[in-house]
N, C-alpha and C positions, 0 to 999 in steps of 0.2 A: 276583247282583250283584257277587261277586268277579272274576269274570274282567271283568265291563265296567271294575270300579274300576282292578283291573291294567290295562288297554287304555286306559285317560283319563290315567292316570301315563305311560306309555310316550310318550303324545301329548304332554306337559309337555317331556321330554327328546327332540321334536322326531324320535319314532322312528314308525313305521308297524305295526300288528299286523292279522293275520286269523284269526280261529278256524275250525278246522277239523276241526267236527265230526262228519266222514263218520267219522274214527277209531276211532269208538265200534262200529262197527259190525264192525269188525275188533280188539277189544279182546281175543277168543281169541287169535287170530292171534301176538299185539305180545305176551299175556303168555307165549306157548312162547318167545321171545324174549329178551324181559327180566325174566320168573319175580318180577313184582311181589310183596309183602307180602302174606300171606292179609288178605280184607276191603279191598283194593284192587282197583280195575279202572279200566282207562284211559277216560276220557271223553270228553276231545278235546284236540285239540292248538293250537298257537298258533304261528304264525310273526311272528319279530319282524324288525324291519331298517329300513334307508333305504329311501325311496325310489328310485327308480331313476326319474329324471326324462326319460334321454333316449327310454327306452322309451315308445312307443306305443299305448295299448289305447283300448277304448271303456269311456267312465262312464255308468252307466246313470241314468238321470233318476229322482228319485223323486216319488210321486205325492204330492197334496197332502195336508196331513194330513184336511183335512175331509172327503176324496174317502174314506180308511182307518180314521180315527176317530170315533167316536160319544159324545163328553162327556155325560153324566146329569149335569146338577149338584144338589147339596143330596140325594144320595142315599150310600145307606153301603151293601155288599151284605149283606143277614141283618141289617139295622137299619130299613130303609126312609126315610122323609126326615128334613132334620135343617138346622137352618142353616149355612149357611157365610157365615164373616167374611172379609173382603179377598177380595184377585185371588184367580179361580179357577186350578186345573193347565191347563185349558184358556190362559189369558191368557199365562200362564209359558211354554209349551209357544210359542205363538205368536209373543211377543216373542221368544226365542232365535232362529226361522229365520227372522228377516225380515231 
């Protein structure tokens, strides 16, 4: 949750980020390089910036949330069912991308 909290601030200040976590995968590699802290190892990385508006690419569409999500409501996992009061995460979740 830290790095998305960092990436929703960034988006506040009107800036763009992408995580980039292929880096992990080369985290030997990056520490014969930069010889991190014993009990440190690189995890991933993050590019921050403007956009670059004149640039060109393709935005890939995303599917709908019901088409990828599966809501359980009034369940808790290792509790089993339970009431819920008010809107569900489902409602929340929905109002946001409409």
């Amino acid at each position: 949750m830290y790095l998305q909290t960092v990436m929703l601030l960034l988006r506040t200040e009107r800036l763009h980020s992408c995580l980039q976590m292929a880096w992990s995968v080369y985290r030997k590699t990056v520490a014969e390089v930069v010889s991190p802290p014993d009990g440190l190892i690189l995890f991933c990385g993050m590019s921050i910036g403007f956009e670059d508006v004149t640039v060109s690419y393709a935005r890939t569409a995303r599917a709908l949330l019901d088409e990828t999500v599966t809501f359980v409501e009034g369940q808790v996992p290792g509790k089993g069912p339970r009431s819920v009061d008010g809107p569900s995460v489902a409602d929340h979740i929905a109002d946001s991308h409409e």
